[in-house]
C-alpha positions in Angstrom: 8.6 -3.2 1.1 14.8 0.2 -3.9 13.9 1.0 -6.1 13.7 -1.8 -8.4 10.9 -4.6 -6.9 8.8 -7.3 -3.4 7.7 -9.9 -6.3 5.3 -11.3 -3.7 4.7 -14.2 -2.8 5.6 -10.1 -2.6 5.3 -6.7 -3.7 5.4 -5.9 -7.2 5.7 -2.0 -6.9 9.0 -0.6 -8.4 11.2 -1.6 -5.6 14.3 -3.1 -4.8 13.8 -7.4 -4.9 14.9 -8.1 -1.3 15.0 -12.2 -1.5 12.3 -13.0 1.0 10.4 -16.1 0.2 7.1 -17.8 -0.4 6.3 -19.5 2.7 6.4 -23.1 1.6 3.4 -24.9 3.0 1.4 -27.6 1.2 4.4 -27.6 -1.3 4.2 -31.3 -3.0 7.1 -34.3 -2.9 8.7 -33.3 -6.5 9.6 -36.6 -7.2 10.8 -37.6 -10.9 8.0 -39.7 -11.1 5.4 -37.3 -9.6 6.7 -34.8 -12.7 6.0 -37.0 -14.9 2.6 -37.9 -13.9 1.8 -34.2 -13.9 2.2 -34.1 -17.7 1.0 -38.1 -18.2 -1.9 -38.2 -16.1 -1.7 -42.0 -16.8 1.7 -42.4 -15.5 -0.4 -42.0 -11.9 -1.7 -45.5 -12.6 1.3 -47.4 -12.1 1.3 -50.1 -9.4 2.7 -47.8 -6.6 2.4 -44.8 -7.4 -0.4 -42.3 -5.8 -3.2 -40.9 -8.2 -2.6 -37.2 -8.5 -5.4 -34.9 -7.5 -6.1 -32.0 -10.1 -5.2 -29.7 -7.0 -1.9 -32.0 -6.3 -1.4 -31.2 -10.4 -1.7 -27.8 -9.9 1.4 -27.8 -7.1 3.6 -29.0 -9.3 2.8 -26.8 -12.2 3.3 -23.8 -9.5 6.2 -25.2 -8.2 7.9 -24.9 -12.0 6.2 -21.5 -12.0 4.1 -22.7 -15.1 1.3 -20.2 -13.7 -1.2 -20.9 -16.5 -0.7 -24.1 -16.4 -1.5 -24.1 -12.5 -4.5 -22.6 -12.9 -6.0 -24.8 -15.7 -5.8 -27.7 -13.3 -6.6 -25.8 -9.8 -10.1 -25.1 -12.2 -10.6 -28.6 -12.3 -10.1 -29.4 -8.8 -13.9 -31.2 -8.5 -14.2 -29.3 -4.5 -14.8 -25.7 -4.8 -12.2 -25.1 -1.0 -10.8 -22.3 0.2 -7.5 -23.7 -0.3 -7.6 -24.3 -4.0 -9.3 -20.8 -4.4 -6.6 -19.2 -2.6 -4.0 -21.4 -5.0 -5.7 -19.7 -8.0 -5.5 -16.2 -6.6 -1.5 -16.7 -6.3 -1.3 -18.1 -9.4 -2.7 -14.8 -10.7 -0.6 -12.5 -8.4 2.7 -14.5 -9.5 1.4 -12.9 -13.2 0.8 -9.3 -11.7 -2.7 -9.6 -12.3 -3.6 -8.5 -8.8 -7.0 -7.6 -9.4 -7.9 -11.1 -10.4 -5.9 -12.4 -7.9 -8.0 -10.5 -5.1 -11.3 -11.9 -6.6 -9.9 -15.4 -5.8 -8.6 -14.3 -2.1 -11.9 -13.2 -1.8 -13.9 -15.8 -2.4 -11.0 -18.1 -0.1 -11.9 -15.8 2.6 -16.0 -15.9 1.4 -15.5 -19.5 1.9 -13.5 -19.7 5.5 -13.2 -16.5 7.0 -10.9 -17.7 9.5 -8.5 -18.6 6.2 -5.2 -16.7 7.9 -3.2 -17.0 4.6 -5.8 -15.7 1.9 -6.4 -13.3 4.7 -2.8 -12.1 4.4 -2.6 -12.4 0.8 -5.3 -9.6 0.5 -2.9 -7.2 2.2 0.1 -8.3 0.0 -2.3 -6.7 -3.2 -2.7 -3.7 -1.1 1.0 -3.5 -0.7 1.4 -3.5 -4.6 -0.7 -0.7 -4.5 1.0 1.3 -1.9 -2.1 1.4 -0.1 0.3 0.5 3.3 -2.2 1.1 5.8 -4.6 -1.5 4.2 -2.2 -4.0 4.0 -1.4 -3.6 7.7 -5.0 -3.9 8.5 -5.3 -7.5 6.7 -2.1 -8.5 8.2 -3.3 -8.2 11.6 -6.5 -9.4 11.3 -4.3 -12.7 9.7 -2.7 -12.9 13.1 -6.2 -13.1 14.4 -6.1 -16.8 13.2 -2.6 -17.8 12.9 -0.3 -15.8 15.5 2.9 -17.9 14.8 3.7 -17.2 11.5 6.9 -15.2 11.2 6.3 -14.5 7.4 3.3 -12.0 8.6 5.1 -10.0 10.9 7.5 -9.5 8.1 5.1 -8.4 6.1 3.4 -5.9 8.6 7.0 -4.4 8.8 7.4 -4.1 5.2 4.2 -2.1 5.2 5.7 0.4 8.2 9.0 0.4 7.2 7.1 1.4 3.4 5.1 4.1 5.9 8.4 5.6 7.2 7.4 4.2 11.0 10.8 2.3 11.4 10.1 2.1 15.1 6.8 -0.4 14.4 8.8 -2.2 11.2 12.0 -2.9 13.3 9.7 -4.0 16.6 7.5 -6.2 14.1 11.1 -7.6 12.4 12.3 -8.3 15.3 8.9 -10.4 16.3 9.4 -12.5 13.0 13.1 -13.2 13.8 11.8 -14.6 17.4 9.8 -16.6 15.6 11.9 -18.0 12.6 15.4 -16.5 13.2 16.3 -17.4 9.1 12.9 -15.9 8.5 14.9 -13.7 6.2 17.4 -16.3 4.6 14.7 -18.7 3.4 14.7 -19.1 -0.2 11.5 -20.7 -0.6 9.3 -21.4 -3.5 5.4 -22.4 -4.1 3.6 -21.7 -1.0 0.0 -20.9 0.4 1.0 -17.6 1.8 2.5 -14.6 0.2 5.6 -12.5 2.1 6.8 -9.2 1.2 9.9 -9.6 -1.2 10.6 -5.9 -1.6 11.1 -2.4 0.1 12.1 0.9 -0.2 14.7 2.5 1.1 16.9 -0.9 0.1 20.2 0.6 2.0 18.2 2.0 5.0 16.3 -1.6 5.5 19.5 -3.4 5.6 21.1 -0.9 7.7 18.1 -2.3 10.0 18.5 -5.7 9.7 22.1 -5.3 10.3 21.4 -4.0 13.7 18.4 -6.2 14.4 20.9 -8.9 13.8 23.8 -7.4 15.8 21.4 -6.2 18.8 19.9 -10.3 18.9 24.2 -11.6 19.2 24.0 -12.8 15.8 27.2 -10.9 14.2 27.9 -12.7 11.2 24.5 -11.5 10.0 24.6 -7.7 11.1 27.9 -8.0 9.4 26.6 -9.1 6.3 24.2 -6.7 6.0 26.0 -3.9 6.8 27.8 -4.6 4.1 24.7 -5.0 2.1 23.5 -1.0 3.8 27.2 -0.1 2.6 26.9 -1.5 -0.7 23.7 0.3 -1.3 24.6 3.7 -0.1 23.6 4.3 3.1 23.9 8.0 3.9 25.9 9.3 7.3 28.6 6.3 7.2 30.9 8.6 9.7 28.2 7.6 12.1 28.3 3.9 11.7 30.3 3.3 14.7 28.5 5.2 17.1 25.3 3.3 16.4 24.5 2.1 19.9 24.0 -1.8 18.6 27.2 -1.6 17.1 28.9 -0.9 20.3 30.0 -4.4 20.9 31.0 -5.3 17.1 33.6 -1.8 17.7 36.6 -4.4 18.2 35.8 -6.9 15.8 38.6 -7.2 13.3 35.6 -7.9 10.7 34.0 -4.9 11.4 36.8 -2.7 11.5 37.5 -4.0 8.5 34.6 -3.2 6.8 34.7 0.0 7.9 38.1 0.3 6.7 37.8 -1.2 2.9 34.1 1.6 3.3 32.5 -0.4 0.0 31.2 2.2 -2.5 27.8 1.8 -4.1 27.3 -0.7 -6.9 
């Protein structure tokens, strides 16, 4: 979902990075003193401040991307949840150890098979692994149990776009923009469910957003990633301005513009 790489909370597969976050759910209050207690687990004592959970310990270590760290205290959560094992397995697929990291979504999903996010975080390891129509399988069975999550439709586009079927990734886009329209501006962190951070085709997928974006009135967007499409050398730039989405943006002094100054590829 270039060719240089979606770091899940993404795909790791040599791709282009395409900055799509982590959905940030169960992300912890990253107070100073909550930091502290992380590392002084005595700290946690002091009149008014809340005694950290191992699990709560864990989030924090994640949220500095201190993976190992995570992990250690996730281990010593004293409930053996779905939650915490689902934690571990993205601890392990922020390391590229997807195999490990799929033992742990695993046994999430052993433990609540209705678990939407390890469900989904399955089909991110398949992405990795190119295995595309895996990973759309696991995505929609995640919208089985959670239909509203904008961060899943992206991802089952990222797997058709990575299949070539740009009519099913642009109708699947366009689903996650009705449900989040900055679906693809977050810049999230620590999260319990992984989204598809890169694609092929880099030039050709921002070519799409751009006219995603222009066909839903949102022109500052389409503008900026036509540029983007531009930037990356997308082929056929004579035919730009007969795009049918691009019909309205024709007497924009921002697009013309841009079609003027044509940038080259960086």
């Amino acid at each position: 979902m270039s060719s240089t790489g979606l770091r899940l909370a993404g795909c790791y597969v040599a791709l282009a990075f395409i900055p799509f976050p982590a959905v940030s759910q169960d992300t912890p209050n990253l107070s100073s003193d909550h930091l502290r207690a992380s590392v002084d687990p005595t700290s946690a004592a002091k009149p008014g401040l809340p005694v950290l959970t191992y699990e709560m310990r864990g989030d924090i270590y994640m949220a500095r991307k201190m993976y190992r760290e995570a992990i250690d205290m996730y281990r010593q959560a004293p409930e053996n949840s779905a939650i915490v094992q689902n934690k571990i397995g993205i601890s392990f697929h922020e390391m590229l150890q997807f195999a490990v990291a799929k033992k742990y979504y695993d046994r999430a999903i052993h433990l609540d098979p209705h678990y939407a996010e390890a469900i989904n975080n399955v089909g991110t390891i398949y992405y990795a692994e190119k295995s595309y129509k895996k990973a759309i399988v696991y995505y929609k069975r995640s919208l089985r149990y959670s239909h509203s999550v904008a961060s899943v439709y992206v991802n089952i586009g990222a797997a058709y776009f990575a299949r070539h079927d740009y009519k099913h990734a642009s109708e699947y886009y366009e689903d996650a923009l009705n449900l989040d329209p900055d679906v693809f501006e977050h810049r999230g962190g620590f999260g319990t469910l992984m989204q598809e951070r890169t694609v092929e085709e880099l030039a050709k997928f921002h070519l799409y957003l751009a006219k995603t974006y222009a066909k839903r009135g949102n022109d500052d967007r389409a503008l900026v990633y036509l540029r983007k499409a531009l930037e990356e050398g997308i082929q056929d730039r004579s035919k730009i301005v007969d795009i049918p989405e691009f019909v309205r943006l024709k007497n924009q002094p921002e697009f013309q513009q841009l079609l003027a100054e044509n940038p080259k590829p960086l």
